[in-house]
C-alpha positions as CSV (number, residue, x, y, z in Angstrom):
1,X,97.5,-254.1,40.0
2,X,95.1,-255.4,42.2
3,X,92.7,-254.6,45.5
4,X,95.0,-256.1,48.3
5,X,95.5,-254.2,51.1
6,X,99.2,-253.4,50.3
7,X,98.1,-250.8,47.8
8,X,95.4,-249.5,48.7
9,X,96.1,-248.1,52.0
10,X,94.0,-247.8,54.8
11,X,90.6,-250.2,55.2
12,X,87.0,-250.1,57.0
13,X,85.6,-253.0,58.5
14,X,81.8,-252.2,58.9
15,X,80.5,-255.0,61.0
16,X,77.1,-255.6,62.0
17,X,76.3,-257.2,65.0
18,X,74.9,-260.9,65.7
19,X,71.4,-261.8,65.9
20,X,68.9,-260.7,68.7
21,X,65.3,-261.9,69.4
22,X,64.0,-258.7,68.3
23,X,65.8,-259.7,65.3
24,X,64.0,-262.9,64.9
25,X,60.5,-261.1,66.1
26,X,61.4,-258.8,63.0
27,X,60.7,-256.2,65.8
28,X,62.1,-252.7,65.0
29,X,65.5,-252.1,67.7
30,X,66.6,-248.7,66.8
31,X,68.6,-247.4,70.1
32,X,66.8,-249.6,72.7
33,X,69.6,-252.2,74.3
34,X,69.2,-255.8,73.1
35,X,70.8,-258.4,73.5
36,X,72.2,-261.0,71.6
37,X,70.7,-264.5,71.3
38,X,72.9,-267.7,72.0
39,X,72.8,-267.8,68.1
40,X,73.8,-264.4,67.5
41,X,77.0,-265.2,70.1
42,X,77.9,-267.8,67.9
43,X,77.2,-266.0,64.8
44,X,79.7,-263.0,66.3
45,X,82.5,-266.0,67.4
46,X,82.2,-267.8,63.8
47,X,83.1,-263.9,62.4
48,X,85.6,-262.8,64.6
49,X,87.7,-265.7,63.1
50,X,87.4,-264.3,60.2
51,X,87.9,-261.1,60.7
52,X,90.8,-261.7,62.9
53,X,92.6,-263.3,60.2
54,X,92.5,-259.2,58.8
55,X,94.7,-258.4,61.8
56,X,93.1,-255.5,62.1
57,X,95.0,-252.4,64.2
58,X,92.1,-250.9,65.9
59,X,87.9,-252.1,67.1
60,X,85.5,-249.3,67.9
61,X,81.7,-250.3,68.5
62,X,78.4,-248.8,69.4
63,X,78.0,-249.0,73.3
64,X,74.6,-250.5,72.5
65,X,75.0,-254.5,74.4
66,X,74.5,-256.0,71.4
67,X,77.4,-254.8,69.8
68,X,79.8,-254.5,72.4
69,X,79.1,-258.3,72.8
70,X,79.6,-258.7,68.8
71,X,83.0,-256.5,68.9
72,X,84.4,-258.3,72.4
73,X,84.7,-261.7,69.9
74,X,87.3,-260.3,67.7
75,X,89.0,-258.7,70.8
76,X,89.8,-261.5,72.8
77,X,91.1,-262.9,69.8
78,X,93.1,-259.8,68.5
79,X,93.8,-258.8,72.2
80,X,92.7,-255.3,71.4
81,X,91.1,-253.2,73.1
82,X,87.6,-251.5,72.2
83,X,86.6,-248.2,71.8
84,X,83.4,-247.4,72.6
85,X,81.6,-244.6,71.3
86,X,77.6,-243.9,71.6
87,X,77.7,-242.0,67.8
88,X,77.5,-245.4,66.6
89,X,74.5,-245.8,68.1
90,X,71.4,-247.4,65.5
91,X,69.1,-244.9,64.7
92,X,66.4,-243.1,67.1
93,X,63.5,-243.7,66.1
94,X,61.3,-243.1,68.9
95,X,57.5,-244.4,68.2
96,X,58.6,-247.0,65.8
97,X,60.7,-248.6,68.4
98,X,59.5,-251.8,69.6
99,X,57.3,-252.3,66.9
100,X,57.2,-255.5,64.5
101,X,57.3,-254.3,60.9
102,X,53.3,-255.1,60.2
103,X,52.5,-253.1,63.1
104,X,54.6,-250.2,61.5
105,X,53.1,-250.8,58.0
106,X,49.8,-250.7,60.0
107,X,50.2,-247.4,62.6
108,X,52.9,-245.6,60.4
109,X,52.2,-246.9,56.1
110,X,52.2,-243.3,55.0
111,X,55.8,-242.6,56.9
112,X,56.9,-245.9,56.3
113,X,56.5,-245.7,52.2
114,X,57.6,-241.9,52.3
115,X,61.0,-243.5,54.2
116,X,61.3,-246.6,51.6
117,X,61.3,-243.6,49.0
118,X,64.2,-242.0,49.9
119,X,62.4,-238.9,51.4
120,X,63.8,-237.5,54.8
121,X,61.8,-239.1,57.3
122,X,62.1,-238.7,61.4
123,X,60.6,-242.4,61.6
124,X,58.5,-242.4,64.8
125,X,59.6,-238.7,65.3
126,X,63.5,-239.8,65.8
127,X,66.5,-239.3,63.8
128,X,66.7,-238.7,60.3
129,X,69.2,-240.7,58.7
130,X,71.5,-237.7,57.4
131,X,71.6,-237.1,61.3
132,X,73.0,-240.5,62.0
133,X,75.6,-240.1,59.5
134,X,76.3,-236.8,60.8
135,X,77.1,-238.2,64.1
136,X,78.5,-241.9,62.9
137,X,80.5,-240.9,59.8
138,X,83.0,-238.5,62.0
139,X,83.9,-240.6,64.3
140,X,85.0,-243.8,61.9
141,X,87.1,-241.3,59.6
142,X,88.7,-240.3,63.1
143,X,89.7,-243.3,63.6
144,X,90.4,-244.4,60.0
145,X,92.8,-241.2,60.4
146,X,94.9,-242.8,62.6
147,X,95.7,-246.2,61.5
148,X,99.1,-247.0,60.0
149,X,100.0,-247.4,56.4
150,X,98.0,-249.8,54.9
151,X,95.7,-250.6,58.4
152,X,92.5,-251.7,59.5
153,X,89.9,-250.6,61.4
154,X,87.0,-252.9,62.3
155,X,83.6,-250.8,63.1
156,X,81.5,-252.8,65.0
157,X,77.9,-250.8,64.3
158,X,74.3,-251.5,63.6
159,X,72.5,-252.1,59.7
160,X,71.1,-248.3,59.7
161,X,74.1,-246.3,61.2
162,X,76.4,-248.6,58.7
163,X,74.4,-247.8,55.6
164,X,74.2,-244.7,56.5
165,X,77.7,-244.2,57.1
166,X,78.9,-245.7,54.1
167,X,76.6,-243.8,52.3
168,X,78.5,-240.5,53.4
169,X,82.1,-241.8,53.2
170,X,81.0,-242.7,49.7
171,X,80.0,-239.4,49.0
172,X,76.3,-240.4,47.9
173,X,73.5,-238.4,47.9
174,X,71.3,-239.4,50.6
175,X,68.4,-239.9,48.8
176,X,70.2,-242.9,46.9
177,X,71.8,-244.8,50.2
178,X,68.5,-247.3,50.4
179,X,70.2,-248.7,47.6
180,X,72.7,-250.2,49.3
181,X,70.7,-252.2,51.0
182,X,70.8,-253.7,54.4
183,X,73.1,-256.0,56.0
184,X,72.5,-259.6,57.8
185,X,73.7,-260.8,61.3
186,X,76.7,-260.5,61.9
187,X,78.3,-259.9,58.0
188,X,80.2,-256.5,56.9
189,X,81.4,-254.2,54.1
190,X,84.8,-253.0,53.7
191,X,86.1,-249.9,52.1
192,X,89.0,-249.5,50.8
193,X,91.2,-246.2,50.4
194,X,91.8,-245.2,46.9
195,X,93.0,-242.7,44.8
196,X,89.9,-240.9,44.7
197,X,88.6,-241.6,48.3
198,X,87.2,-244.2,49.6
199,X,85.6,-246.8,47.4
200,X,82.8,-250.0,48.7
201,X,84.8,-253.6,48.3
202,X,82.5,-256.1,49.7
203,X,79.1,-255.2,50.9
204,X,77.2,-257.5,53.2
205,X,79.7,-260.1,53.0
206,X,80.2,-263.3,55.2
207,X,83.3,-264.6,54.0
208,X,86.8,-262.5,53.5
209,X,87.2,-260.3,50.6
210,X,89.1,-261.3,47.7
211,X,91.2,-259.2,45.8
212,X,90.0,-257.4,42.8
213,X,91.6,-259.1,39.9
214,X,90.9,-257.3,36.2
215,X,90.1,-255.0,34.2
216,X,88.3,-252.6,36.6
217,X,91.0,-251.7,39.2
């Protein structure tokens, strides 16, 4: 047996979106509305060929502009249409917003280490991230719920909100979902439907996954 999408039923695509110059000013987005870079266009059109080659049945995105713009590559090439949904949102996190990560480690070190342990933290007095899966993690297995046998469904989303999420679909304690780790421009993980739930195939991957050949299937 192997990992191919034949037998394994249903799969999520959990795709971040391309670069933005906040991105580049390492400047903390959270829900404010950037947009993307000429790069981070081109980073979105290179993936969507990729990703199209999935033939994925169904794209839902975060309203954010960023990636509406990322998910609106892969639909004009799959000629499906986009669902929009504002739970996909990246996390709140009011004070912290706007800032570049020395200024953070500067005005917030005590929150900011506290966070980077694993302890529930309303970073800047925003969301905490078991609250961003609460509202994320719903509307993906919605979703996910209604593909076909053995489909697809692309989540265009933002590096929080997708660790997050796939930190709950998982079934992880939050306290361990840091250790996912984060995800670049513009690359995605995929889960895949198992016998026991859903299971993490490719994690921050740029190229299409392979199928699991061996011993551990």
């Amino acid at each position: 047996m192997n990992g191919t999408k034949s037998d394994r039923g249903r799969r999520v695509v959990l795709w971040r979106h391309g670069q933005t110059g906040w991105n580049l000013e390492r400047r903390f987005q959270g829900s404010t509305d950037i947009e993307l870079t000429e790069a981070g266009v081109g980073q979105a059109r290179r993936a969507a060929r990729l990703l199209a080659a999935l033939r994925p049945d169904a794209i839902i995105a975060s309203d954010l502009r960023r990636a509406a713009a990322t998910a609106n590559e892969l639909a004009v090439l799959t000629q499906l249409d986009v669902t929009h949904d504002a739970a996909l949102r990246e996390t709140y996190a009011g004070s912290w917003q706007g800032l570049t990560h020395d200024e953070i480690l500067a005005q917030y070190g005590e929150q900011y280490t506290a966070w980077k342990r694993g302890e529930p933290v309303r970073r800047g007095g925003g969301e905490l991230e078991t609250e961003v899966a609460d509202r994320a993690a719903p509307v993906v297995l919605n979703h996910a719920d209604k593909l076909p046998a053995n489909g697809t469904l692309v989540v265009v989303s933002h590096g929080g909100t997708i660790r997050t999420t796939i930190g709950r679909l998982l079934g992880l304690d939050a306290h361990h979902w840091e250790g996912l780790g984060g995800l670049s421009n513009c690359c995605w993980s995929v889960l895949g439907e198992g016998a026991r739930g859903w299971r993490l195939l490719e994690h921050n991957a740029g190229t299409l996954p392979e199928p699991v050949l061996g011993d551990d299937d």
